[in-house]
N, C-alpha and C positions, 0 to 999 in steps of 0.2 A: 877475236881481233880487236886492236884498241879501238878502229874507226867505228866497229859496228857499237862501241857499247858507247863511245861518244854520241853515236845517233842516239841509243837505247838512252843514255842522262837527258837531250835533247826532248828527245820524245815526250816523256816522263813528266817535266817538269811545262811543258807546253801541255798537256794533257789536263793537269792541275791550275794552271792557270787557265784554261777552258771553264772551270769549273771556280771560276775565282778561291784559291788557294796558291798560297807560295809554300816552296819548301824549303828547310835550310840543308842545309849541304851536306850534314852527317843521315839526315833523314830521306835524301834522292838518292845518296849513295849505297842504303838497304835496300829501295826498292830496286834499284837498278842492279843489283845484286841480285836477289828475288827473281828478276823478270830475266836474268842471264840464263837461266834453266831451260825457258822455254827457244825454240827455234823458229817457228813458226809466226809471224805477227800476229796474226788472227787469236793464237793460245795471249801473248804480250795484254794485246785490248783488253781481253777478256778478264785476266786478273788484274789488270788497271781498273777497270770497272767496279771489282768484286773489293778491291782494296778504297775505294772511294764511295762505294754505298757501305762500308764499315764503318770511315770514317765519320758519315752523316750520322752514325748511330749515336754517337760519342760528347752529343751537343757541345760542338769546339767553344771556345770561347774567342779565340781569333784566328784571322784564317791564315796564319803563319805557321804551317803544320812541321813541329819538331817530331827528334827520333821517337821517341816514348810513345806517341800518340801511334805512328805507322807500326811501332812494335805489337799496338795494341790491336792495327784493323789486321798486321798480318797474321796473329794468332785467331782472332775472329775467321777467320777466311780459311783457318787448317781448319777448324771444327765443324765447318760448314759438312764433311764430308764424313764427321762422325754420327750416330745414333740419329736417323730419320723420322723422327717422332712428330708429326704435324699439329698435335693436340696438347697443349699445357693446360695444365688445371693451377689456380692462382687462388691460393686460400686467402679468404678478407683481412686476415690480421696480418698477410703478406703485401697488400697493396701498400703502394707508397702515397704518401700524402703531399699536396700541392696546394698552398693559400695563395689566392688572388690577392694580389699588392696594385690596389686602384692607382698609386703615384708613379708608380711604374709602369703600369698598365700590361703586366706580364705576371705569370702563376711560378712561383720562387716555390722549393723542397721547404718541407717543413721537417718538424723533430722526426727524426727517425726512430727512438727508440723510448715509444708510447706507451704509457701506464693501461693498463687495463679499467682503472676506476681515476678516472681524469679528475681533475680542479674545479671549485665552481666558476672559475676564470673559462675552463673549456665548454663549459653549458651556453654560456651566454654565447663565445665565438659560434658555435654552431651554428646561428639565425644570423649573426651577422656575415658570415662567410656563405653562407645560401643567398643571402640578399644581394652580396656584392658578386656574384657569379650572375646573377641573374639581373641586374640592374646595368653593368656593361653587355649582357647579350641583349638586352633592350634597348637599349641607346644604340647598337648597332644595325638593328631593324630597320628596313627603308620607310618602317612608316613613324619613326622617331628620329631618327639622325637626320641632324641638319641638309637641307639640299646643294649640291655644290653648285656652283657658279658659271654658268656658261655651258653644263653637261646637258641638260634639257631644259629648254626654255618654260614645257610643260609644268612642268615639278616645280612647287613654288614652296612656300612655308606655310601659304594656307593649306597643304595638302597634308601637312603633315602635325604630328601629334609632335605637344613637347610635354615633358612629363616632371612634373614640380614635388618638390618635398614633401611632408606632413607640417614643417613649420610655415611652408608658403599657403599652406592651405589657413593655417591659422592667422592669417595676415588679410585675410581676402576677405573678410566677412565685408566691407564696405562695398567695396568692386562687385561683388556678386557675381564674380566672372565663372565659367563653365572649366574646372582643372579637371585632370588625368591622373593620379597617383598611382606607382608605386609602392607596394607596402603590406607587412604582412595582418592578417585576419588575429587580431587576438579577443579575449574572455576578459578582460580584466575586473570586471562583475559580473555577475551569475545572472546570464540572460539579454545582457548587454553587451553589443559589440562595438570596437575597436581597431582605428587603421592605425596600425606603429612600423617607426622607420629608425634611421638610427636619431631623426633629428627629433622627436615628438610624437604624441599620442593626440588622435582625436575619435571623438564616438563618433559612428557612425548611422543611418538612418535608412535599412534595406528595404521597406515594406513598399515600395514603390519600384523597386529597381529589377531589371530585366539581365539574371542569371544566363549565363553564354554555359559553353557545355563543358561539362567536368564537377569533379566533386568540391562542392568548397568547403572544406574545415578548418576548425582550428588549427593556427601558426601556417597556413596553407599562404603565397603571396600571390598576390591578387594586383591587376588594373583595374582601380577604379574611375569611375567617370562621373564627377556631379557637382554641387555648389555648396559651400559652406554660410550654413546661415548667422553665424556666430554662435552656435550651441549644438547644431549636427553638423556632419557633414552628409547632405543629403543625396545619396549615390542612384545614377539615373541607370547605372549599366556599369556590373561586374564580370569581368573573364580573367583569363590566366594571359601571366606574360608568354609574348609568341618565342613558340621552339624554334631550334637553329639545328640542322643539318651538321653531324662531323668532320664534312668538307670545306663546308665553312669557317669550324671551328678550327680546324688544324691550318688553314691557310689562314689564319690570323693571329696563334700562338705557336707556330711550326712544330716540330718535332719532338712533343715531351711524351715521355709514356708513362701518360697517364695508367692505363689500363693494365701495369703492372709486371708484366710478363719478366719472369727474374733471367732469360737470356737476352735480353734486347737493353741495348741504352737506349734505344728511341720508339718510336713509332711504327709500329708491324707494318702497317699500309704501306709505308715509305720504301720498307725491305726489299729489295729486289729476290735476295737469296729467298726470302718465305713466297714474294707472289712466286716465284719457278717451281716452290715445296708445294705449293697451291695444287700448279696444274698438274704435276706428279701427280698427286691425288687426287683427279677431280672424279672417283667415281665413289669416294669417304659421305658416309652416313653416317646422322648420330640420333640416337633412336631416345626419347624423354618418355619419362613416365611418372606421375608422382600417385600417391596415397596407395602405397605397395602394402598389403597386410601381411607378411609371410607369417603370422599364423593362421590362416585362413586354408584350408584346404582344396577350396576352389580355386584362391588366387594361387597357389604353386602350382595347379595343374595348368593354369591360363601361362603362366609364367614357361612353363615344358612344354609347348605349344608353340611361344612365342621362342625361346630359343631352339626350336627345329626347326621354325619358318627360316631361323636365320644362322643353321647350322652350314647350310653350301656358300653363303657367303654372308659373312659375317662381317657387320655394322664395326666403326671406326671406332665407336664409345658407345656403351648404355650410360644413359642418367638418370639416375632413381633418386627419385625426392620422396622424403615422407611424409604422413606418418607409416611404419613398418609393423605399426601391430594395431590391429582393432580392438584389445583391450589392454590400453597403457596404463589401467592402474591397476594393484593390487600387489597381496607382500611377493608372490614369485616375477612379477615384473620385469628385473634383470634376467634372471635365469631363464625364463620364457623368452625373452628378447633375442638372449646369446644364441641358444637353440636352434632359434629360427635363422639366423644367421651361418649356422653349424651345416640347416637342413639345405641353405639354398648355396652353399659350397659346393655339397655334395652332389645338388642336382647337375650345378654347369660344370662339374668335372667328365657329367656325361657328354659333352661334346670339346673335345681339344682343339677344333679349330676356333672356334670362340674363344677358349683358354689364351691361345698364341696370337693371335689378331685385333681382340677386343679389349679396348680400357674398360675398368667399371668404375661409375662415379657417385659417391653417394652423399645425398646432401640429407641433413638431418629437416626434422617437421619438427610442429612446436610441441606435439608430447613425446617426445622421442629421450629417452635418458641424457643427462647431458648437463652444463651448467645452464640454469635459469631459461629463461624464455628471453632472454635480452639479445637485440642486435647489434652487430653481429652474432649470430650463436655459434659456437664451434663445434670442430666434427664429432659424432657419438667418439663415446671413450674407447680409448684401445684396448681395457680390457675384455669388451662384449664383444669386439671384431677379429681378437687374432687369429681363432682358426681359419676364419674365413683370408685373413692377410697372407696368413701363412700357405694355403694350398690354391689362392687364388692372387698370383703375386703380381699382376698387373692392374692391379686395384688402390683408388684413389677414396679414404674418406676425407670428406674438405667440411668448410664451412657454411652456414647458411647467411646472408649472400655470398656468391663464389665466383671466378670469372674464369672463363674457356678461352682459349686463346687458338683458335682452328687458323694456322697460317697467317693471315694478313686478317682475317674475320675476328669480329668479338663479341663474346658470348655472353651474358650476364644471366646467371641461373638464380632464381629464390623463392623458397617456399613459403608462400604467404597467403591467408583467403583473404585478398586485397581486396576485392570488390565488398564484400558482405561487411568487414571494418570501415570504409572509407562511407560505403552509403548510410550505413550509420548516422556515425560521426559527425553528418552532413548540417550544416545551417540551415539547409533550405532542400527539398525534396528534388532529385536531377529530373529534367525533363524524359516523359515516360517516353517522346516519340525518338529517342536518341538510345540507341541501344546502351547497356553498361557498363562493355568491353569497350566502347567509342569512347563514354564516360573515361572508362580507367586510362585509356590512352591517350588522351588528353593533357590528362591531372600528372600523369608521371613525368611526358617528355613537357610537359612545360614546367613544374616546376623542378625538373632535372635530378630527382630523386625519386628514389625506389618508396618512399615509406614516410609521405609528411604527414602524418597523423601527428599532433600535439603527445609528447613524452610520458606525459601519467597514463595516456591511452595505450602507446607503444612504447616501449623502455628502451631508450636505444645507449650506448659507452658512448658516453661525449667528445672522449680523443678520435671514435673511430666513424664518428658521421661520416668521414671521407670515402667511408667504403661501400658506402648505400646510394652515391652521387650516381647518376646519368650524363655524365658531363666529360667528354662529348657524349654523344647519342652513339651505343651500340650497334654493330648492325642487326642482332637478335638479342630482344630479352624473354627469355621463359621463366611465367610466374604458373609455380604446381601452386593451384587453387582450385576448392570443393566446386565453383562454379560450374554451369556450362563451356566445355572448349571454343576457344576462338582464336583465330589472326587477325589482328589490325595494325595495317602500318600507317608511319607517320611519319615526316622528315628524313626519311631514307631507314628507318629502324619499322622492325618487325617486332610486334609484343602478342606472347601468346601463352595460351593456359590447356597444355596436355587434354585435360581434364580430369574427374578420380579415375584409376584403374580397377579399383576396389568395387568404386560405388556409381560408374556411370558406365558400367558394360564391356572393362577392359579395353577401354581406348584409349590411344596412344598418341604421340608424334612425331614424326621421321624427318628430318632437317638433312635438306641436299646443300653441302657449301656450295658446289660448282655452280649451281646456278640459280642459291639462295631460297629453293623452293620450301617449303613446308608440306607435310602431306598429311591427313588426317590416314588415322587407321585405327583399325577394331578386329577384335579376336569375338567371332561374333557367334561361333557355338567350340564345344570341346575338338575339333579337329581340322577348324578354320580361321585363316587370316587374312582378313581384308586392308589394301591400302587403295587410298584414293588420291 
């Protein structure tokens, strides 16, 4: 009847302006079209809802929503009911890239369509796009932004740090005043160090100064605390700038997706339709494992152990990180490689639930066939994997770093022996009483990347730094490293290291989304598996 669909435009349009949005007239007249199918009010809300958490995907640009835009959340909203897949795998040279525009104060798309061997224009941006990520998350800190006025009487300016250039530092030799910088660690002489920003370079003078926790290296940026005498600047007290939480981050750049995920215009978290794909799933397990030898005899039989344990119900996703053979060099190398990929097809064809249930996902190691040792590294070649692709078709080879996308959750997976590089590398020796998974979790989520080792050390594609960023903070990162396994969290993110499968007694880790657990576990003789 005309009356009920004049409510139903009524309706509609009151609904969207709830939600601060107008709509023009050829664009209320689809949806009110749309929502004439349903009978029921309750079914009406329900797809208003599902058609307006679309449109927040869509990052509008004004809130006058035309037809195009509604044509787009109402196709979004049929697909919702196609192919229930909770897990995306987001290959590195897939993420989209975002630069911080400081006069803006917002993170604008950058080139889409990125050379693999960048410019030396893109070498330089790298340090400077790290520095200006991490210089507005510091100025936002309540123990650097200015205090407001009248909020708490407490809170004054004495309480608070302000944090000055490299060229104010050079101005201050008379004052001898006590500064705070910003600014990264550099070499510029063999042996002698370096605080540089975008505005100037001064030496510095550590041998007095009291290291906070974390690994400090080269190009690493650092808070320093000290006085310029005119010829040092003599640092009282080094640490890393403080980390920020995702929720913080996202309540102050809204809705971008960052993190990649090639079905989402926006922000998973934001999803309504993924948290509901969440609790669908909340009983989804994803089981990690890195330094898998499949030529190793032992380890296939630990591996046929390990999927019987999880033959009656079977894990959401395995993740195998390498390296996949304990002897990667010599002339049969590929051929030996392929083989063992051939071997472990044929073993999980012995169980088909696994086959029909189970993603596999395989991220390559650094001696693993492949171009170069450079990061990002991309997935082993497809000619070593096809048999395996072909008889195992629910199988993902990606890159190494790579991002998991578990519903509203995100994953950042990378095979790296982080710790054993970074303490290296180190200026100064980390304090023994701080364990070195505290160390590494430190060093990562504050300087908000996977991998600041200086570039001769680690080789990374200059267009594609953006993909080794922590920015925002994950809510899991798993680094497959030779180390001891560990979890430590940080700022609402969880960093953790399997440990080898190979070489540290077939141990493993089982990751619950639902209720973000980790669980250690170990295959602990030929006919047992333990999880704790």
């Amino acid at each position: 009847p005309k009356y009920r669909s004049m409510n139903r435009q009524r309706r509609v349009v009151t609904s969207f302006k709830f939600h601060g949005l107008s709509l023009r007239g050829d664009a209320a007249s689809l949806i009110v079209k749309h929502v004439s199918l349903y009978k029921d009010e309750q079914d009406v809300d329900k797809m208003l809802d599902k058609i307006l958490d679309a449109l927040r995907q869509q990052n509008l640009k004004t809130a006058l929503i035309d037809k195009t835009a509604i044509q787009a959340a109402l196709a979004e909203c049929s697909e919702s009911n196609e192919k229930d897949n909770p897990l995306l795998v987001i290959d590195a040279f897939s993420i989209p890239r975002y630069d911080y525009n400081s006069e803006r104060k917002k993170f604008i798309p950058g080139p889409k369509d990125l050379q693999l061997f960048g410019s030396a224009k893109e070498k330089t941006a790298i340090f400077r796009e790290r520095y200006a990520i991490l210089l507005q998350r510091t100025m936002r800190h309540e123990l650097f932004c200015p205090p407001t006025p009248g909020v708490d009487p407490s809170i004054t300016a004495a309480n608070k740090f302000k944090l000055k250039t490299v060229e104010h530092v050079l101005s201050s030799a008379i004052t001898g005043e006590k500064l705070v910088v910003l600014a990264m660690l550099a070499q510029i002489k063999e042996g002698r160090w370096y605080l540089e920003d975008p505005t100037g370079i001064v030496e510095v003078n550590v041998n007095e100064a009291i290291f906070h926790t974390g690994f400090f290296v080269e190009t690493s940026f650092v808070l320093a605390e000290g006085i310029y005498d005119g010829e040092f600047f003599i640092v009282s007290a080094l640490g890393f700038p403080p980390s920020e939480c995702s929720v913080d981050t996202r309540n102050y750049f809204g809705n971008v997706n960052f993190f990649g995920a090639p079905t989402l215009q926006g922000c998973a978290k934001s999803s309504e339709k993924m948290a509901l794909l969440e609790q669908k799933h909340s009983n989804a397990t994803i089981v990690f494992l890195s330094d898998i030898f499949l030529d190793d005899p032992q380890v296939v039989e630990h591996l046929n152990i390990l999927f019987s344990g999880y033959s009656e119900s079977p894990p959401t996703a395995f993740v195998f990180m390498g390296n996949f053979s304990a002897a990667p060099y010599g002339t049969e190398r590929n051929e030996n490689f392929q083989q063992s990929f051939v071997a472990l097809a044929d073993l999980i064809q012995l169980f088909p639930d696994i086959i029909e249930q189970t993603q596999f996902v395989f991220v390559p190691g650094p001696l693993d066939p492949g171009l170069g040792n450079v990061l990002p590294r991309p997935a082993i070649p497809d000619c070593l994997t096809k048999y395996f692709r072909d008889h195992i078709p629910n199988s993902i080879f990606t890159s190494n770093p790579c991002h998991l996308q578990f519903c509203t959750q995100e994953i950042v997976v990378f095979r790296e022996d982080a710790i054993s590089k970074l303490s290296r590398a180190c200026i100064r020796v980390p304090k023994a009483s701080i364990s070195m998974a505290d160390h590494l979790v430190k060093t990562l989520t504050s300087q908000a990347h996977l991998c600041p080792l200086p570039l001769h050390s680690r080789p990374i594609y200059w267009s594609h730094d953006h993909t080794l960023r922590l920015y925002p903070l994950p809510d899991l990162v798993v680094i497959g490293d030779k180390y001891d396994s560990y979890a430590v969290s940080s700022a609402q993110c969880t960093i953790t290291n399997p440990g080898s499968f190979s070489r540290s007694g077939y141990e493993f880790k089982v990751y619950v989304p639902s209720t973000k657990l980790l669980e250690d576990s170990k295959i602990t003789n030929c006919t047992d598996m333990q999880t704790n």
